[in-house]
C-alpha positions as CSV (number, residue, x, y, z in Angstrom):
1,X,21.6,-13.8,13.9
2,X,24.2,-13.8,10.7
3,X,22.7,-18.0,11.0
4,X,19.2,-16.9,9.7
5,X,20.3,-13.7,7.5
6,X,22.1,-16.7,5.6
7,X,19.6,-19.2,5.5
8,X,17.2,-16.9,4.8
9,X,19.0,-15.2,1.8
10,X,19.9,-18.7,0.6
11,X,16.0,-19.7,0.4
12,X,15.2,-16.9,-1.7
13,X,17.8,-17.4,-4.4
14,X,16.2,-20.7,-4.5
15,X,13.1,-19.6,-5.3
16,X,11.9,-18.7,-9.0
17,X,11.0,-14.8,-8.9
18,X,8.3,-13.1,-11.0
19,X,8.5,-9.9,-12.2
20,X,10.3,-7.1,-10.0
21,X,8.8,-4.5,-8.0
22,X,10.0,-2.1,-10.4
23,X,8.7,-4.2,-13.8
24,X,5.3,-4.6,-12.7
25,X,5.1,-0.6,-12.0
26,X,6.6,0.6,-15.2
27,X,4.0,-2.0,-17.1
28,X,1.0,-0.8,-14.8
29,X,2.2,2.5,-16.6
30,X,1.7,2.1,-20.1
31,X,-1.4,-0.7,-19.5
32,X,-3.3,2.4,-17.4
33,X,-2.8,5.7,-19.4
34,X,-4.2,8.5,-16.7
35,X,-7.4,10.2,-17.8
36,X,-7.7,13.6,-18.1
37,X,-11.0,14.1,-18.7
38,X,-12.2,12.9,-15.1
39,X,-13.0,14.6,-11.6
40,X,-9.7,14.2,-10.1
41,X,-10.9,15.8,-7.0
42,X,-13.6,13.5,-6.7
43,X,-11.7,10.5,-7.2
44,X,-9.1,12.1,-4.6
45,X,-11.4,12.5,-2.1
46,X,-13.2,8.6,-2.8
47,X,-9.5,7.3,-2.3
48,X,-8.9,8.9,1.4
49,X,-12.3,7.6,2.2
50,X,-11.1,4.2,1.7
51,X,-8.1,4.5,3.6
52,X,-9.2,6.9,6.7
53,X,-11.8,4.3,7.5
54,X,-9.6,0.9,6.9
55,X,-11.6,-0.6,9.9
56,X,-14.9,0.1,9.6
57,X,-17.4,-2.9,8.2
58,X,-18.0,-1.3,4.6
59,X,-14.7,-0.8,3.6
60,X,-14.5,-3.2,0.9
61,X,-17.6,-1.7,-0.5
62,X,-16.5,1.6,-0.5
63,X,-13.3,0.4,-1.9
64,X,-15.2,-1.1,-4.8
65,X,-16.8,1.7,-5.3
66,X,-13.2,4.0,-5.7
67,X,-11.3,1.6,-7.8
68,X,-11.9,0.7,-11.0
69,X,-12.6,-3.5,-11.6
70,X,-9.6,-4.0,-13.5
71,X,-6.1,-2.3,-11.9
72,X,-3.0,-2.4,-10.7
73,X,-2.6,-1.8,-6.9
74,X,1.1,-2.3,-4.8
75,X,0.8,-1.1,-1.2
76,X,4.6,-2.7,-1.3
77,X,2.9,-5.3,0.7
78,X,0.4,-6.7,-1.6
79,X,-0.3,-6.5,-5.1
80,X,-3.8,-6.7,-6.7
81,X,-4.8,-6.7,-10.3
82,X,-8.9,-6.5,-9.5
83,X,-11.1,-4.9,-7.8
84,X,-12.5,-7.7,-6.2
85,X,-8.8,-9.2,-4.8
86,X,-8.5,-5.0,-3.5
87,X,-11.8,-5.0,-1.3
88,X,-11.1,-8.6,-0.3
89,X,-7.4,-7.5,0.8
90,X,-8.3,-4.1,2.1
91,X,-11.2,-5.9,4.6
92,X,-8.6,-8.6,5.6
93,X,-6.4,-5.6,6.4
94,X,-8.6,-3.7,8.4
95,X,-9.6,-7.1,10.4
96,X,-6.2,-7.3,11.4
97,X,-5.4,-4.3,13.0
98,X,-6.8,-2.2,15.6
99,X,-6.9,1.1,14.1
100,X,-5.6,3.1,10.9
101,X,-5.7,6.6,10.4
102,X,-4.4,8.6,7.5
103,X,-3.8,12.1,7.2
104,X,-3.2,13.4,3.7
105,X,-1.1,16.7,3.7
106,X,-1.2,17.4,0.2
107,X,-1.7,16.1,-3.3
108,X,-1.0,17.8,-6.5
109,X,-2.2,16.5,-10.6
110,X,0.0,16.8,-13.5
111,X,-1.8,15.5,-16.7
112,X,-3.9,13.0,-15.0
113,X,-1.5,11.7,-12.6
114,X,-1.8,12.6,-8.9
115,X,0.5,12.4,-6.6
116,X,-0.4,12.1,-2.3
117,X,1.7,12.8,0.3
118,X,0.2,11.9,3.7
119,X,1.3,10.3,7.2
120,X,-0.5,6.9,8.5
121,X,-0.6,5.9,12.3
122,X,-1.8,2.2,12.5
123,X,-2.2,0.4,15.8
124,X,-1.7,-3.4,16.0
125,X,-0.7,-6.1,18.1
126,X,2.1,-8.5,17.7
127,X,2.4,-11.3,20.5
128,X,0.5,-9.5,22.7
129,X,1.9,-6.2,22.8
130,X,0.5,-3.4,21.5
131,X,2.1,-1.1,18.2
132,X,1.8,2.0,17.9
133,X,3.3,3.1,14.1
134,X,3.7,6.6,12.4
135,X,5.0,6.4,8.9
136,X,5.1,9.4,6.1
137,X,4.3,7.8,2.2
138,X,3.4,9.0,-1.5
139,X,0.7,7.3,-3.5
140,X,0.5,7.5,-7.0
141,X,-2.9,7.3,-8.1
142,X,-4.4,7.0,-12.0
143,X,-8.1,7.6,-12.6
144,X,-10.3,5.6,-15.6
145,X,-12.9,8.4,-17.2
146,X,-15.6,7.3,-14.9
147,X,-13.6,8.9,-11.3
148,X,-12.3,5.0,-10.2
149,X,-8.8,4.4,-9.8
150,X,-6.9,2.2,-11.8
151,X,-3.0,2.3,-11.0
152,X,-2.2,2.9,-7.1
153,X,1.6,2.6,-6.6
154,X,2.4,3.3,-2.8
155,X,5.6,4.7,-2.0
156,X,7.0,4.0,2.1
157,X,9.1,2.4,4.1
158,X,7.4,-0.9,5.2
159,X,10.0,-1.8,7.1
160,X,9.0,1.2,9.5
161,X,5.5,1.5,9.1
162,X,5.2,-2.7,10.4
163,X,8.4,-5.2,9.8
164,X,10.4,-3.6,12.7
165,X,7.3,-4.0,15.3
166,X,7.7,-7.8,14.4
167,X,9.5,-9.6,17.0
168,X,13.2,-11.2,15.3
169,X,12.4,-9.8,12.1
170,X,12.4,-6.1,13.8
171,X,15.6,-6.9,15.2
172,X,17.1,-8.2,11.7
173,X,15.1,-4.8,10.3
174,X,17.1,-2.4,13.1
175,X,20.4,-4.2,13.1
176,X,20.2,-3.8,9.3
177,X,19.4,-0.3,9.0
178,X,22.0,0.4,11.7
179,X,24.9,-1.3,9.7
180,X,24.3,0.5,6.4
């Protein structure tokens, strides 16, 4: 185990690294200034459309339809800067999985940004056994002045929500977890 935590650090020091996580949010910040002038609500309610319905066949039209053609989108697993790459990603997603539901609990504005809280469930398989995943997140969400979103910065804890279901890399995720 401590074998591939090594080898597996060591091959991404070797790797060159673009910008961080944390870099690529703070410049989606200032390139996407929040309207204030649009239908928040609205665009609220096209953005849970697009995620309680990951599965179905149209998602990647309806997800055209709530983002904006240029944007900046980090689900912490994936990164998109168009449209285009979103709908493409989001129907890939919803391919792969068996079911996704997601609740939102709450969401509040402040000056154009929006803030939602909400739980997901997602249901997968992995090597032939079936997931079952509950996970709680944040999404901060940015609207253009026609309602489509333009910066959608997910905050959760991937390594919940999927990497510990993965066989060897969920044991590296719990044994992790349980050490710090």
């Amino acid at each position: 185990m401590l074998l591939a935590v090594v080898l597996g650090t060591t091959a991404c020091a070797g790797r060159e690294r673009g910008p961080s996580f944390t870099d690529q949010y703070m410049e989606a910040l200032e390139r996407f200034p929040a309207s204030t002038t649009t239908d928040i609500a609205a665009g609220v309610e096209r953005f849970v459309a697009v995620f309680t319905h990951l599965t179905h066949d149209d998602v990647g039209e309806r997800a055209r339809l709530a983002y904006a053609d240029t944007l900046f989108f980090n689900d912490t697993l994936h990164t998109a800067t168009s449209g285009r790459q979103l709908a493409d990603y989001l129907v890939a997603t919803g391919d792969a999985v068996d079911d996704v539901e997601v609740e939102v609990l709450s969401w509040i504005e402040d000056k154009g940004d929006v803030y939602v809280r909400w739980t997901m469930r997602t249901q997968f398989s992995v090597t032939g056994r079936k997931v079952d995943s509950r996970t709680i997140g944040m999404t901060h969400l940015r609207f253009n002045d026609e309602g489509q979103v333009t910066l959608h910065q997910d905050f959760w804890d991937s390594s919940q929500g999927l990497y510990e279901h993965i066989p060897v890399m969920g044991g590296m995720v719990r044994w992790i977890r349980g050490r710090l």
